[in-house]
N, C-alpha and C positions, 0 to 999 in steps of 0.2 A: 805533074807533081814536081815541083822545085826541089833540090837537092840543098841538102846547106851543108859545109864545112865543120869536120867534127868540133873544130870551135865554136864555132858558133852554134850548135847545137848542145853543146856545154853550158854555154852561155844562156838559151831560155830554159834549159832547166833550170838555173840556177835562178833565173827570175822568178819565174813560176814557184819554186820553194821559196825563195827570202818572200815573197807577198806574204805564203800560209805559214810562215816561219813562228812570226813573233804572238799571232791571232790567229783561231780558225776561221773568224769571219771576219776577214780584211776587206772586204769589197764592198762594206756599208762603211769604212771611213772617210774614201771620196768618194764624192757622187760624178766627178768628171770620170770616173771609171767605168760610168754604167753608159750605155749604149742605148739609142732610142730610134724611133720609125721601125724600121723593119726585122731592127736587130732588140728592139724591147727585153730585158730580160737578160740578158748577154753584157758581160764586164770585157774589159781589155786592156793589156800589159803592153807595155810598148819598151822598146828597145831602141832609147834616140840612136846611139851612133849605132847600128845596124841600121836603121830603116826598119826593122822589123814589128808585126804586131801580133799579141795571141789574144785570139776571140776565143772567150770561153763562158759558159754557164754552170750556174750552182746547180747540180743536181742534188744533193742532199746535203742538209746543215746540221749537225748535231754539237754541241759544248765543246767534246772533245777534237772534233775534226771536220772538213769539210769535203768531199766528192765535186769531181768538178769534170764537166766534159769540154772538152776541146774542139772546137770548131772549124779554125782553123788556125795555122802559124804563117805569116805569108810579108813580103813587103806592103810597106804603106804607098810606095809608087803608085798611081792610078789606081787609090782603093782595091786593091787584090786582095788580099785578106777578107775585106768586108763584105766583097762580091762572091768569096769563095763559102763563107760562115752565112751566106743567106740562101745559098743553093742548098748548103746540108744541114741547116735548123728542121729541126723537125719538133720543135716546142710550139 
């Protein structure tokens, strides 16, 4: 498990909130945000000047709010992220 910098871990929360900031359901306004092949179902937040990427899915959508599970948070280097949120999807 990678450790990160409490900056930068500052930092994807603060991504993670500004997405569900402005809409509950931000993840139907790009479609480059959805994820397909084996991660079907799965959105992702990226963080250019990190390298960073958070794989995430909707677990429940209601007007007022949205639930959302985390997959994983990981660099984009040699797809780490995407190799780590397809060992622990369980959708």
């Amino acid at each position: 498990m990678q450790q990160y910098p409490k900056g930068d871990i500052n930092k994807i929360f603060k991504a993670i909130i500004q997405r569900f900031r402005s809409n509950a359901n931000p993840h139907e306004i790009s479609p480059t945000w959805r994820l397909r092949d084996d991660l079907y179902g799965a959105y992702k937040i990226r963080l250019l000047d990190e390298g960073i990427r958070i794989i995430y899915r909707v677990a429940e959508e209601l007007p007022t709010h949205t639930v959302i599970e985390i997959y994983a948070i990981g660099p984009r280097k040699n797809e780490l992220a995407y190799q780590v949120a397809k060992r622990r999807k369980d959708w």
